[in-house]
C-alpha positions as CSV (number, residue, x, y, z in Angstrom):
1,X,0.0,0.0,0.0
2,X,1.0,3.4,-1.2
3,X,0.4,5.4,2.2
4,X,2.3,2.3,4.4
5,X,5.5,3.1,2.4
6,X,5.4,6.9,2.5
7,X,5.0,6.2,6.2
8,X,7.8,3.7,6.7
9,X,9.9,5.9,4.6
10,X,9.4,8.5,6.6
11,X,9.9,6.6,10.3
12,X,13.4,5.3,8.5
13,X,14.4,8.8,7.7
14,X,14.1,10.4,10.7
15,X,16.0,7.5,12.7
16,X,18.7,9.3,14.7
17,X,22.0,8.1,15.9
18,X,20.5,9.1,19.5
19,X,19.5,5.7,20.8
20,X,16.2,7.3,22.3
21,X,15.0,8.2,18.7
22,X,16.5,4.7,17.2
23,X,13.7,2.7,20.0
24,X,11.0,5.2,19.6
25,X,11.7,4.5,15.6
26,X,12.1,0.5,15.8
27,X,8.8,0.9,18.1
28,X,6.7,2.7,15.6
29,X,8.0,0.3,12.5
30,X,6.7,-2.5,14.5
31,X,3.2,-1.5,15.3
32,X,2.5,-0.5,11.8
33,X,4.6,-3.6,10.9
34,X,2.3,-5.9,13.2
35,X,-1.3,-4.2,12.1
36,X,-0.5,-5.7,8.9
37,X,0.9,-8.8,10.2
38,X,3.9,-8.8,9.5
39,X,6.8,-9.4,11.9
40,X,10.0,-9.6,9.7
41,X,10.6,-5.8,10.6
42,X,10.6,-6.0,14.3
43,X,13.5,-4.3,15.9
44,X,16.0,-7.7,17.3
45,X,15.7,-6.4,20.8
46,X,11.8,-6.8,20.7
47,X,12.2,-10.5,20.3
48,X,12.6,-11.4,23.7
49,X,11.4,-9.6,27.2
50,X,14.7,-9.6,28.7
51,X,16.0,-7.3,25.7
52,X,13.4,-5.4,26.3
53,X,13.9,-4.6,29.6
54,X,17.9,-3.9,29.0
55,X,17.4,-1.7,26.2
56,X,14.3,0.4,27.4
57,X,13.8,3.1,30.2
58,X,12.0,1.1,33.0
59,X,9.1,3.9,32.3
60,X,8.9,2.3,28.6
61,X,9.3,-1.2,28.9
62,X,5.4,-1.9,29.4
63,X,5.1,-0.6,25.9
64,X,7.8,-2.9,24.6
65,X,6.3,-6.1,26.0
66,X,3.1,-5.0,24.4
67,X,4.9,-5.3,21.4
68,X,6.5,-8.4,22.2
69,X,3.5,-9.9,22.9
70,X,1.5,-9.1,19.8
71,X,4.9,-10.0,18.2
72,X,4.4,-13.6,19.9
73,X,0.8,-13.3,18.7
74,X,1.5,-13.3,14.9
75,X,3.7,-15.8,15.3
76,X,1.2,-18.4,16.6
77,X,3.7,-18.6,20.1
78,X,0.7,-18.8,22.2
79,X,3.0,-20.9,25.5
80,X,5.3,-18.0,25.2
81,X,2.6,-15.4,24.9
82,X,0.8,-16.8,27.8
83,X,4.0,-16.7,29.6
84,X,4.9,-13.3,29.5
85,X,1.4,-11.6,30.2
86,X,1.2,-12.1,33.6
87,X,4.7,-10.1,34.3
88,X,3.5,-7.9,32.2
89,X,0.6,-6.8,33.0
90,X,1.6,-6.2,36.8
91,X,4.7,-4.0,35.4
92,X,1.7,-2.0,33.2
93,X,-0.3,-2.3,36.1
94,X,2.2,-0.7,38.7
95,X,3.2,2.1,35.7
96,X,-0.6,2.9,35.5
97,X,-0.2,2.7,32.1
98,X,-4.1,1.5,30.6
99,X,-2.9,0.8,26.9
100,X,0.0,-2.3,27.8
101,X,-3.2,-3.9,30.1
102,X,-5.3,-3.2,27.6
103,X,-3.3,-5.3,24.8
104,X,-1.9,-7.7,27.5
105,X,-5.6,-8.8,28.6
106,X,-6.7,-8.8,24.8
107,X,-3.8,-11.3,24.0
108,X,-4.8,-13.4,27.0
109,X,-8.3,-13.5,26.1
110,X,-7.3,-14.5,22.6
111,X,-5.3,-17.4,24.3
112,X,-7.2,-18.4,26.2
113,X,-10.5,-18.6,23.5
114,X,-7.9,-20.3,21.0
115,X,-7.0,-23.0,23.8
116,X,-11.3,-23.4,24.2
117,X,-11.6,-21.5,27.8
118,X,-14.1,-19.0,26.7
119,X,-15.0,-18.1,30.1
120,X,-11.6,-16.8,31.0
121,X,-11.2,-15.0,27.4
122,X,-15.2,-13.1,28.7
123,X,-13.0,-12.6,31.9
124,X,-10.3,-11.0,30.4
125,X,-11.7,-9.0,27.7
126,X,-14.3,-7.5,30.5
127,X,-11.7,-6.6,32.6
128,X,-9.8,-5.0,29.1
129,X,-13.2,-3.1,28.7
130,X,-13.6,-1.8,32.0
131,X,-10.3,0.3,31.9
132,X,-11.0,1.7,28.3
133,X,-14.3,2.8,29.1
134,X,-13.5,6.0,30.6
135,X,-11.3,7.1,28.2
136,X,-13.3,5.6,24.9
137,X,-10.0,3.4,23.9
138,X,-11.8,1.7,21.0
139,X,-9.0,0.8,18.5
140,X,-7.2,-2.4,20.4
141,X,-10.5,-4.3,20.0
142,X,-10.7,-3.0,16.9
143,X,-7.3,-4.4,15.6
144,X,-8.1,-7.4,17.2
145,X,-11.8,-8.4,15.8
């Protein structure tokens, strides 16, 4: 599509030698990457939680693993996936930060309906709703129907 590579072209042009700009960059590649389902672009170091969490301000790293986790998603690593939400969703929990829960109980609820527990994926996506409601966050169900 003609308006994904104008903007990939223009996250790629703006990457920085400061390291700040190079994750905020790699993290903005990999969302629009991962909307379309494809993971081949992801950034290395959001291949595995642990590079996560050594290459990202403590403040960030919620974000990350919500990219790791969709990451994990598309790949059809749903032990991994189920692995990792627990962690983090209490480090997105104890940030305060309502978008990583939001994705992390999405992802779990997508678990657990793909492993046949659909009164845990109810559970989760309720909870998922309950903290978007105030705010109107619409679009992580949305990339998720």
């Amino acid at each position: 599509a003609p308006g994904w590579s104008a903007a990939r072209g223009e996250i790629e042009k703006h990457q920085a030698p400061y390291r700040i700009l190079r994750r905020m960059s790699d993290m903005a590649r990999a969302f629009l990457s991962f909307v379309l389902e494809e993971t081949a672009n992801a950034a290395d170091w959001l291949r595995s939680p642990e590079s996560i969490r050594r290459t990202m301000f403590a403040q960030a790293v919620p974000y990350g693993e919500m990219l790791h986790g969709k990451l994990l998603l598309l790949e059809g690593r749903r032990n991994e996936l189920e692995g990792m939400l627990t962690p983090a969703l209490e480090r997105a929990k104890s940030a305060r930060l309502i978008l990583p829960q939001v994705y992390c109980l999405i992802y779990g609820a997508i678990v657990s309906h793909s492993a046949g527990n659909a009164e845990e994926a109810e559970r989760r996506l309720g909870k998922a709703l309950e903290l978007t409601k105030p705010d109107k966050i619409y679009l992580p169900f949305a990339e998720h129907w």
